[in-house]
N, C-alpha and C positions, 0 to 999 in steps of 0.2 A: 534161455529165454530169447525171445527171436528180438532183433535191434527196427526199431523202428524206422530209423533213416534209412539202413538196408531196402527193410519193406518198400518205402518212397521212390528208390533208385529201381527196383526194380517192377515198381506198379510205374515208375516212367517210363522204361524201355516195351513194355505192355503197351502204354499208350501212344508214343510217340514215334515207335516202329524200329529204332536202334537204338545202338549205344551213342552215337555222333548228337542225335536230337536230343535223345538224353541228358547228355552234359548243358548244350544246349541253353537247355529249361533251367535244369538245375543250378547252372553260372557255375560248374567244377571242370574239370579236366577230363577227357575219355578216360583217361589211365584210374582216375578216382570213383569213376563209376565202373570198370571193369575189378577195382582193388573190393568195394563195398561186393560186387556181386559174388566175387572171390570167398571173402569172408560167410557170407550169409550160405553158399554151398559149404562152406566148413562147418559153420553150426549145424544143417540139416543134414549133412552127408549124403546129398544127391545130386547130381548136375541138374542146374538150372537152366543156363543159356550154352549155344552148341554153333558154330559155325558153320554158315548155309551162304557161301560162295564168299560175295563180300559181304556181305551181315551175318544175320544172327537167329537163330529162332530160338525161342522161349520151349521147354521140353514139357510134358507133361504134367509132372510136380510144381513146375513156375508156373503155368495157367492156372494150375489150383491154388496155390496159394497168392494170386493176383486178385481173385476173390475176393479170399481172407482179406489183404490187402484192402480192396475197399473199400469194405466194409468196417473195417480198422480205421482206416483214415474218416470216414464220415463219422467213426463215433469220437474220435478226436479230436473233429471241428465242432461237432457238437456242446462236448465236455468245454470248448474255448469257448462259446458262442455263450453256452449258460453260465460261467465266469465273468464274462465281461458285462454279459444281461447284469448278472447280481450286485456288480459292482457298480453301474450305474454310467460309467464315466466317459465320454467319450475322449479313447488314450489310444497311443500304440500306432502300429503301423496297417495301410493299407494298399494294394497294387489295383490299378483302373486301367484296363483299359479300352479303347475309344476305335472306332473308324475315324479316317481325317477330317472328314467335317464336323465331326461331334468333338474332337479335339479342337479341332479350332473353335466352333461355332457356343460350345456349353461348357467344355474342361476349363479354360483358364477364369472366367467369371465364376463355376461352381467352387474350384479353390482356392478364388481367393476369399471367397466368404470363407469356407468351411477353415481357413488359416485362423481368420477374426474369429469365430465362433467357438473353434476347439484346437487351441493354439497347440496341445499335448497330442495331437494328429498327424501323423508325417503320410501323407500320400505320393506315391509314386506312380504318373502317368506314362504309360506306353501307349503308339499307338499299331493297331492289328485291326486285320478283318476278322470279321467272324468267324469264318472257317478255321484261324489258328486259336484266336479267342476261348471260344465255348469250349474244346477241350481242354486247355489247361482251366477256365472258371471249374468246369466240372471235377478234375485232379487236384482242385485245390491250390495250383500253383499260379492264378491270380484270383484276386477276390470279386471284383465286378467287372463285367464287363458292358459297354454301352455299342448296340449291333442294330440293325434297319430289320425293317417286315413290312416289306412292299404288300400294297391290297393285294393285286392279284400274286403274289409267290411268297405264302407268309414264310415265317422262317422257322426252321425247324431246330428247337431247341431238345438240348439232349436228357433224357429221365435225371432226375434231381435236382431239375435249376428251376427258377422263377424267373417269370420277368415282368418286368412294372415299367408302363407306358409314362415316356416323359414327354414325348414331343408330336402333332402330325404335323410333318414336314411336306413341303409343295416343291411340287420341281417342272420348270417351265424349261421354252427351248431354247438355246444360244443359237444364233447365227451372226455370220460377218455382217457389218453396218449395212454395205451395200449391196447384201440380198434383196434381189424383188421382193419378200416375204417380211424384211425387217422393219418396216412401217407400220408393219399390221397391229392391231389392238390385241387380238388370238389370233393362232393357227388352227384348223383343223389337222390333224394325227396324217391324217389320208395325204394331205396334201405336199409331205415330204417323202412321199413313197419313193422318187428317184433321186433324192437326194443320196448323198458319201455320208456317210454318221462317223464319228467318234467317238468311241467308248473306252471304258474302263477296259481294264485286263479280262484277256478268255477265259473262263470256268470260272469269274465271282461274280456274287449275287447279282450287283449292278447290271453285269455285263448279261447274266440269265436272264434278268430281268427285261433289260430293254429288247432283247431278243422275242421275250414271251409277250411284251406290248405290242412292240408292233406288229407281228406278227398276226394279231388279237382285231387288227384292225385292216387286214390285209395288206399292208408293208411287210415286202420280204426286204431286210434291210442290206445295206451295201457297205460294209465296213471296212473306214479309207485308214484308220487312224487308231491304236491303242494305245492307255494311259494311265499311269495309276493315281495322279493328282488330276482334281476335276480344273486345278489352274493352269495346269500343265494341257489339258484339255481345250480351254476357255483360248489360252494362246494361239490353238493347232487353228479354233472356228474364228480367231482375228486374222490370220493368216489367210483365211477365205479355201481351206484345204478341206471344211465339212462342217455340219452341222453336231449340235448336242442335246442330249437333258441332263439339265445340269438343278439338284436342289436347291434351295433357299439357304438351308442350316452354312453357315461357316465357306458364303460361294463369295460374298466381298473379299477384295474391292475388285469389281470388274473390270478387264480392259478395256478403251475407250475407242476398240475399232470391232467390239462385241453389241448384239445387241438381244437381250433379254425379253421375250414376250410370252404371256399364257399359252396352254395348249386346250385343247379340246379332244378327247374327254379330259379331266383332270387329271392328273399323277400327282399321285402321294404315297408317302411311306411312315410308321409310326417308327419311332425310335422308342428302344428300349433301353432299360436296369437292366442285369440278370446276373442272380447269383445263384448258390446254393443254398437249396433249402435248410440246410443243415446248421446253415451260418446265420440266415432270416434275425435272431434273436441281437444280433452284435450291434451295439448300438452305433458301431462304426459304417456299418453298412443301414443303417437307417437316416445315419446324420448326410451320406454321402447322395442319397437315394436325396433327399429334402435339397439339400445345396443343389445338384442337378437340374431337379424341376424350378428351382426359383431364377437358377442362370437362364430358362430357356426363354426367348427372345419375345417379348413382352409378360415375361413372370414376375419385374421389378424385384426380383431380390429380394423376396420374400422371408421378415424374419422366422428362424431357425423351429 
């Protein structure tokens, strides 16, 4: 009979593209994910993984039964999902996690409710961007994750997850106090066309994003500065080194040589839940989904 942690280690190296990310995910050792993959070619009697320079590639019989694999595991969080449905209780353990301003701005207010609420709850908050996120929500090796979906570049979630809208979030533009610009009630979009911008890191959403706004309004933008904290950010446009857009969610407390004003057109972004659908029934993932929307910023903490 085939070991199901097995299956796990190696529908991780399927996912996550080696054996190093592998361990990784899993919190083991390379040597203990190459010992399980060892083992599970013992029981099938066929090589699985094959050495392709410095990694690895998965042989024909591993892709097939990667399959198998997850389709295994979805019926395994299932089989948990309608246990814990039947029992009623909200118990046990869960993994969340957050981009940094949803960490900051809804994580610590939604757990400290769901502490009061369902004291037999142990949540554990990481935070990630979506892009490492949704694959392990989808492997099952965290259970929700909270990710943006800017209007114009929604976000593309992977077959068998949901997601449930908790917040629209605004995000206006940072500039040094002493721009010509930072008196103003709005900006118009156009009118930082020659500005230096500061952004988030190259290839994440954010940074797609504001790429794809401005752009939208004919700013080709001029990028002085990257960062993966938007406070880290907020400091570079106190420094007078470039402008931002920076959200509302989790953007306190601003420095006092920044100055915050609307934009024109608006920027918004909805923040998401998103689990597996497979998990939907778990009452932990419903109680966490509830606590979430009551932390967001005039939700008052809505009882449970």
């Amino acid at each position: 009979m085939l070991n199901l942690e097995r299956l796990r280690v190696l529908h991780a190296i399927a996912t996550y593209g080696s054996v190093r990310a592998a361990s990784e995910v899993l919190a083991v050792t390379t040597s203990a994910v190459s010992q399980q993959i060892g083992k599970l070619e013992g029981e099938l009697g066929q090589r699985l993984v094959e050495r392709n320079g410095r990694g690895v590639r998965l042989t024909d019989a591993a892709l097939l039964l990667v399959k198998h694999a997850d389709r295994i595991m979805s019926l395994v969080a299932e089989a948990e999902a309608d246990v814990e449905a039947h029992r009623g209780a909200v118990v046990g353990q869960l993994s969340l996690a957050a981009i940094p301003t949803a960490a900051r701005g809804l994580a610590p207010a939604a757990l400290r409710m769901l502490a009061q609420w369902h004291p037999q709850l142990v949540v554990e908050l990481v935070e990630m961007e979506p892009e490492a996120a949704l694959p392990m929500v989808s492997r099952g090796d965290l259970d929700v994750a909270i990710a943006p979906d800017w209007i114009n570049a929604p976000l593309a979630v992977p077959d068998g997850l949901v997601k449930s809208a908790l917040h629209d979030d605004l995000a206006d533009i940072a500039l040094a106090i002493d721009h010509p610009l930072a008196r103003r009630k709005v900006i118009d979009l156009h009118e930082l066309a020659h500005e230096s911008w500061i952004s988030c890191r190259r290839g994440s959403i954010c940074h797609e994003w504001l790429l794809l706004t401005l752009r939208a309004q004919g700013v080709e933008p001029r990028l002085a500065h990257t960062a993966e904290e938007f406070q880290t950010q907020l400091a570079l446009v106190a420094a007078g080194l470039g402008v931002g857009v920076v959200p509302r969610l989790g953007r306190d407390p601003v420095p006092a040589g920044v100055r915050i004003v609307p934009v024109r057109p608006t920027l918004s972004r909805r923040i998401h839940a998103i689990w597996r659908a497979d998990a939907a029934r778990r009452p932990a993932i419903r109680a966490i989904v509830k606590a979430l929307r009551a932390a967001v910023p005039g939700g008052g903490g809505k009882a449970k």
